[in-house]
C-alpha positions as CSV (number, residue, x, y, z in Angstrom):
1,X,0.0,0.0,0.0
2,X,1.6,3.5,-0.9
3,X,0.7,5.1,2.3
4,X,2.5,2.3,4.2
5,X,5.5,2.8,2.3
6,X,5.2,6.6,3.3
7,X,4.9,6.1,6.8
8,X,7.5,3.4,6.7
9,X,9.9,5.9,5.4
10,X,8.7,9.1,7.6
11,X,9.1,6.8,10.8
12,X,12.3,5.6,10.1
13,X,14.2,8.6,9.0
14,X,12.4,10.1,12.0
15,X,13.8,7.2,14.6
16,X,17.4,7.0,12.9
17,X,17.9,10.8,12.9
18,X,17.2,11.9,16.1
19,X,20.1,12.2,17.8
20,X,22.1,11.1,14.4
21,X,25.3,13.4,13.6
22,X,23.6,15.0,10.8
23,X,21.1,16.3,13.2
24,X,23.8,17.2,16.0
25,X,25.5,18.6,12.6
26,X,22.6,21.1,12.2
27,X,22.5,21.9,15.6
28,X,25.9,22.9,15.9
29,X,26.1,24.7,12.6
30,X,22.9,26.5,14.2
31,X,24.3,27.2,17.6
32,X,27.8,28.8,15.6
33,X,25.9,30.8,12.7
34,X,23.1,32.3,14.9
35,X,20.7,32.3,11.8
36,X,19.0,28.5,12.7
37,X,16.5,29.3,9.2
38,X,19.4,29.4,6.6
39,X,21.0,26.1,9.0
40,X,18.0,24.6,8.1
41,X,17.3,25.5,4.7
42,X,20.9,24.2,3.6
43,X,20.5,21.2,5.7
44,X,17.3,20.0,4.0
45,X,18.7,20.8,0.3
46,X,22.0,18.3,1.0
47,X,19.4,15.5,3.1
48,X,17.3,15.9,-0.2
49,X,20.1,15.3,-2.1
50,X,21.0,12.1,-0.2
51,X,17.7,11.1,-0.7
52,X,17.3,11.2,-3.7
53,X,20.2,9.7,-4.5
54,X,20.2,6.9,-2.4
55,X,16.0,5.9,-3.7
56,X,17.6,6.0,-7.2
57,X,20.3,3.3,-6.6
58,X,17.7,1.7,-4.3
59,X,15.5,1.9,-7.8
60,X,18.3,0.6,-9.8
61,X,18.9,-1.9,-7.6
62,X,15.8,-3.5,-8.0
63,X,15.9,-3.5,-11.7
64,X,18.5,-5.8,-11.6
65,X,18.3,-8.1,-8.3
66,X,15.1,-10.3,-7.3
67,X,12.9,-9.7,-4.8
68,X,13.6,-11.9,-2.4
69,X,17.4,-11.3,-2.4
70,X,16.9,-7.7,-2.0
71,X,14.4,-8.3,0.7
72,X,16.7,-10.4,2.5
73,X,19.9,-7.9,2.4
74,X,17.2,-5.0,3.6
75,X,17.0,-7.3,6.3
76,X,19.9,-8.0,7.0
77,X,20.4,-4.3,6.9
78,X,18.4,-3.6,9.5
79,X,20.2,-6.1,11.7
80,X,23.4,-4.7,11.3
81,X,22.0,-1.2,11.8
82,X,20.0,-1.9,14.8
83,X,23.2,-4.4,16.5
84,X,25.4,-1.5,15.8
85,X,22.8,1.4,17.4
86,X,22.9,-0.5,20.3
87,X,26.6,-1.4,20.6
88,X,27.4,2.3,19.8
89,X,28.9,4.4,22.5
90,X,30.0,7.3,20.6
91,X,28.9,10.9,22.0
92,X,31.2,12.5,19.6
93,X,29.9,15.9,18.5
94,X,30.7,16.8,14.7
95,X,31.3,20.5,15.5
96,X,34.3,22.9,16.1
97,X,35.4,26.1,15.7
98,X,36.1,26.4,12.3
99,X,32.7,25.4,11.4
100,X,31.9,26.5,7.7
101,X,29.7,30.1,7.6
102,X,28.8,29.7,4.1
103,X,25.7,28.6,3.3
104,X,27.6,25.6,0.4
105,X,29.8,24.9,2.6
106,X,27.0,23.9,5.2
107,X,25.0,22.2,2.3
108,X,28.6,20.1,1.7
109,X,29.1,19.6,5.5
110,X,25.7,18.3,5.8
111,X,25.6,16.6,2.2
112,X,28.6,14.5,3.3
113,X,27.8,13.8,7.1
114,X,24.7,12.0,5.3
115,X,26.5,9.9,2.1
116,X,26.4,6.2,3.7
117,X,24.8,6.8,6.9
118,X,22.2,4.5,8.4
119,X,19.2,6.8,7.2
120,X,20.6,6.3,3.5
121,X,20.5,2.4,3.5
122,X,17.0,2.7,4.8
123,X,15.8,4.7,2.1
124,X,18.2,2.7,-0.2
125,X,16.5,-0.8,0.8
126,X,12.6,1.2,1.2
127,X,13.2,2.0,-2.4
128,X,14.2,-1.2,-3.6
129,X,11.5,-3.2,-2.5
130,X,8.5,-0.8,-2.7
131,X,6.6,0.0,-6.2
132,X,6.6,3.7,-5.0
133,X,9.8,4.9,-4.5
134,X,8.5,8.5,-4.8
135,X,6.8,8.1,-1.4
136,X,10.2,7.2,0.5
137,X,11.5,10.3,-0.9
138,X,8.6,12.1,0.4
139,X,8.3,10.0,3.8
140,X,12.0,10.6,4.5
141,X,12.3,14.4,3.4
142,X,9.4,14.8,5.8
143,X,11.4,13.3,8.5
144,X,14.0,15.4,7.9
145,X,12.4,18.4,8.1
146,X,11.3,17.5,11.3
147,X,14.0,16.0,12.9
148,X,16.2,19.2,11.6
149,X,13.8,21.9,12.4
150,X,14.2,20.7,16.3
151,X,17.8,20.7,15.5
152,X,18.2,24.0,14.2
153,X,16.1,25.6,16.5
154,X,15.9,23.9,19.7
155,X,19.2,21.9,19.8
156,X,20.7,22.7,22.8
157,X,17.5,22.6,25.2
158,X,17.0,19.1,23.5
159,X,19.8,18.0,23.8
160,X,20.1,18.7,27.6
161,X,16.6,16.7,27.7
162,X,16.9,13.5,26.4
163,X,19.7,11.2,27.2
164,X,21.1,9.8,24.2
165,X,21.8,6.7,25.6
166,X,17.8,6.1,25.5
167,X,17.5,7.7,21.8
168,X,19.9,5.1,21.0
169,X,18.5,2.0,22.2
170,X,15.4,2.5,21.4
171,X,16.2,3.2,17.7
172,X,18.6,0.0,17.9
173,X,15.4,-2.1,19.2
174,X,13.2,-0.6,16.2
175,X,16.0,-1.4,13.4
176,X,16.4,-5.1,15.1
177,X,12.1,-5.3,15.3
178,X,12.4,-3.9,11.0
179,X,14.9,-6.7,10.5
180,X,12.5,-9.9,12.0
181,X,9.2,-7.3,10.0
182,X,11.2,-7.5,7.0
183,X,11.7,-11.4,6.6
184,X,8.3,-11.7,7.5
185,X,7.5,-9.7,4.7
186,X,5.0,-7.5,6.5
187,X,7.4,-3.8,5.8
């Protein structure tokens, strides 16, 4: 069903970028510039980019693989993305002080925080097994948007809220729950 593959999309990319370093990227590019709208418009222009191109391989990919295989490497995907989530200590903040001002170098900062992060291989596998590729796009740009609007313009209070060590364990225990969904053929 299309809106399932929307949702699917929008709640993942919601889950697997909250607290992700493209949206601690955001934050801190906020926090430095002072001027969170621009953070944010340049941020969403280089997660749409990723998007994009990650639904087209995804797209490609299932042009030229079966179904089942690519079902079975989403799964297995998601297994490695939801072990890892939980194994993951790092607190490692992607800012510093020579933070770029510009606004391409922010789209550039953010564009390559994004290129093979978890969020990409979601939409990359979404879009290889769904008939509606267009919809992940949508679903995950949405997510984006949301997940770096509270980024860019209410990082820091956020981030002094919610203890990443929960963020990250329950997006581990999702990813793991997508993996077991996926061979069951129910995502």
């Amino acid at each position: 069903m299309p809106i399932n593959t929307f949702l699917s999309a929008l709640s993942l990319i919601l889950l697997s970028e909250l607290g992700d370093k493209t949206m601690l990227t955001t934050l801190c590019l906020s926090a430095q510039q002072r001027r969170p709208g621009i953070v944010l418009v340049a941020s969403i222009l280089a997660l749409s980019t990723a998007t994009i191109i990650a639904a087209l391989v995804g797209f490609l990919l299932a042009t030229l693989l079966p179904l089942t295989i690519i079902v079975l490497v989403s799964a297995v995907l998601f297994m490695i993305m939801g072990v890892l989530t939980l194994l993951n200590d790092d607190q490692d903040m992607v800012c510093s002080t020579d933070t770029p001002s510009r606004f391409i170098n922010m789209f550039m900062l953010v564009l390559f925080s994004e290129l093979g992060d978890k969020s990409q291989i979601v939409i990359l596998a979404l879009s290889s097994t769904t008939a509606f590729p267009i919809l992940v796009v949508a679903g995950a740009i949405i997510g984006f948007v949301v997940v770096n609007a509270i980024g860019a313009y209410a990082g820091f209070q956020l981030a002094e809220r919610l203890p990443v060590r929960l963020i990250r364990l329950t997006t581990g225990a999702v990813f793991i729950i997508f993996a077991f969904i996926t061979v069951l053929g129910v995502l």
